[in-house]
C-alpha positions in Angstrom: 98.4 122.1 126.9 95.4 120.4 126.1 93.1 122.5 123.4 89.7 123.7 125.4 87.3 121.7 123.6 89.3 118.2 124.4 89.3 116.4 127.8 92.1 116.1 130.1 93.8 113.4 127.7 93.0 115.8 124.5 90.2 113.5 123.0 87.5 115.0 121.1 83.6 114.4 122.4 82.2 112.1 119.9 80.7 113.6 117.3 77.2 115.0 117.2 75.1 116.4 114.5 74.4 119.7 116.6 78.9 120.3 116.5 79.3 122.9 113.8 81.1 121.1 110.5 83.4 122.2 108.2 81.3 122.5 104.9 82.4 122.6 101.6 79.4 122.3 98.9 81.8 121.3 96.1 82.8 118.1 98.0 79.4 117.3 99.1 78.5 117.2 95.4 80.6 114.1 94.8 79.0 111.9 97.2 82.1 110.9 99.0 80.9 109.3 102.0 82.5 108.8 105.9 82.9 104.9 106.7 84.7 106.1 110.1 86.0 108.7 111.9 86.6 108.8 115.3 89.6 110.6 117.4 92.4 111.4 114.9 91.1 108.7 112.0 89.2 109.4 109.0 87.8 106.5 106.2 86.3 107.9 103.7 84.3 107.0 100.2 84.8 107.7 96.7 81.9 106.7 94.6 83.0 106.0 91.3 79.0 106.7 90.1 78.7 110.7 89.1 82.5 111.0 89.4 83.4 109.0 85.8 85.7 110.6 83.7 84.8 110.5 79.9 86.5 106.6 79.4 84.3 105.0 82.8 87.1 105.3 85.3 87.6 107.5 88.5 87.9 111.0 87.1 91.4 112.2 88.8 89.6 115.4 90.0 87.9 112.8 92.2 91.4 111.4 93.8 92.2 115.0 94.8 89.3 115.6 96.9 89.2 112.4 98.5 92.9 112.9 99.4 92.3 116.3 100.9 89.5 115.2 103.0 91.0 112.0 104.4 94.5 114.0 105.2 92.2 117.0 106.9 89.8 115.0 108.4 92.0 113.7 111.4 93.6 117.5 112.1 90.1 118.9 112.0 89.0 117.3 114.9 91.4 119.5 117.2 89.7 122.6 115.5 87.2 124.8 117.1 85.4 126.2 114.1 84.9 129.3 116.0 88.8 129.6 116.2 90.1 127.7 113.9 90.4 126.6 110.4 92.3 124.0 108.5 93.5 124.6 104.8 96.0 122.3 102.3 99.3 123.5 102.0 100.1 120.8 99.2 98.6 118.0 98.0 100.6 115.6 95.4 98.5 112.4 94.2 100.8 109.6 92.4 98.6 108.1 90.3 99.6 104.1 89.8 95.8 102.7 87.5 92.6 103.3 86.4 90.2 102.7 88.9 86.9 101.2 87.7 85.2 101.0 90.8 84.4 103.3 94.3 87.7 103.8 96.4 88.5 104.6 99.7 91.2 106.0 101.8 92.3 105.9 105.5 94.0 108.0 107.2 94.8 108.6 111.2 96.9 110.8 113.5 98.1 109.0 116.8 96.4 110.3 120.2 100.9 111.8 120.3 100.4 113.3 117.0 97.1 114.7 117.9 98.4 116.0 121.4 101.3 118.0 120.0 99.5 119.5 117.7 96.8 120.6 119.6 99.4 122.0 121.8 101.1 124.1 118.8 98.1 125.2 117.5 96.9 126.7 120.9 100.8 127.8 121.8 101.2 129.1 118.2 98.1 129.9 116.5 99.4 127.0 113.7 100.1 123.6 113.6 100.9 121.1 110.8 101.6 117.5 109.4 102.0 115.5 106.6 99.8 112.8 105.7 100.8 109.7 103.4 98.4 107.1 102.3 97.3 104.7 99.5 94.0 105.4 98.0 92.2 101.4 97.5 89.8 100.4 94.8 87.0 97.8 96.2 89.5 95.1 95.4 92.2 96.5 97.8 94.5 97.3 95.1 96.2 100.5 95.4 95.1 102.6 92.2 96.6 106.0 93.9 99.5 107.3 96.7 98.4 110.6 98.4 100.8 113.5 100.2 99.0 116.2 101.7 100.4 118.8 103.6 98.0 119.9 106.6 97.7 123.4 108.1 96.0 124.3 111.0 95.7 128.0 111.5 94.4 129.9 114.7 91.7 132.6 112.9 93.8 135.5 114.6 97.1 134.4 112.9 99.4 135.5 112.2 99.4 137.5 115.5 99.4 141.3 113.9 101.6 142.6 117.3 105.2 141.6 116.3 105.0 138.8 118.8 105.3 135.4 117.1 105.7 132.4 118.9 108.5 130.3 117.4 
């Protein structure tokens, strides 16, 4: 089943500043920044200015909320804010060198990926994933691994009648 606010092949309208948004002040405050994010793929920017640590590299704080957002990203575009909601189940960062400069991360759910889980989430009331991904300084060096467990959660579950779906 295809989730309401997809068409027939479960893409998302393109984006529009009048869609409601997921909004969390805290991560606006860094100055991360989209470079792309269409269908079930998110690229998102670091800035390493305002985010320092106390030695001039990319405060770890900073890795963490860049993974989250690039792993969410992709999910949230099956969710009606209205209905739904996505939160982190886990998030483990593996942390490989200092980065000295802004990074970025990419991450993207294929149009099967992004089909079945619209189709759990509506069936269900949840769906999930796991997204895996390097985290790049401007050089292309990998500086940081990311895990992040995804849930997406229909705002009436768990269903309160007894009545699950498995």
């Amino acid at each position: 089943m295809v989730p309401p606010h997809c068409n027939l092949r479960g893409e998302m309208p393109a984006m529009t500043e009048q869609q409601p948004k997921y909004r969390v002040p805290f991560v606006e405050r860094t100055g991360m920044r989209t470079l792309a994010a269409e269908g079930g793929r998110a690229k998102l920017l670091m800035p390493l200015a305002g985010n320092e640590n106390h030695v001039g590299v990319l405060y770890m704080g900073a890795y963490t909320v860049l993974a989250e957002a690039v792993a969410a990203t992709p999910g949230i575009t099956l969710c009606d804010p209205d209905r739904h909601f996505p939160i982190i189940k886990d998030l483990y960062v593996d942390f490989k060198r200092p980065a000295t400069s802004d990074v970025t991360a990419d991450y993207a759910l294929s149009d099967e990926q992004l089909a079945a889980l619209g189709a759990d989430l509506e069936r269900k009331g949840s769906a999930g994933y796991v997204a895996e991904f390097p985290i790049l300084d401007t050089d292309g060096t990998e500086v940081c691994g990311a895990r992040v467990t995804v849930k997406l959660l229909s705002k009436n579950w768990p269903p309160t009648d007894g009545n699950r779906a498995a």
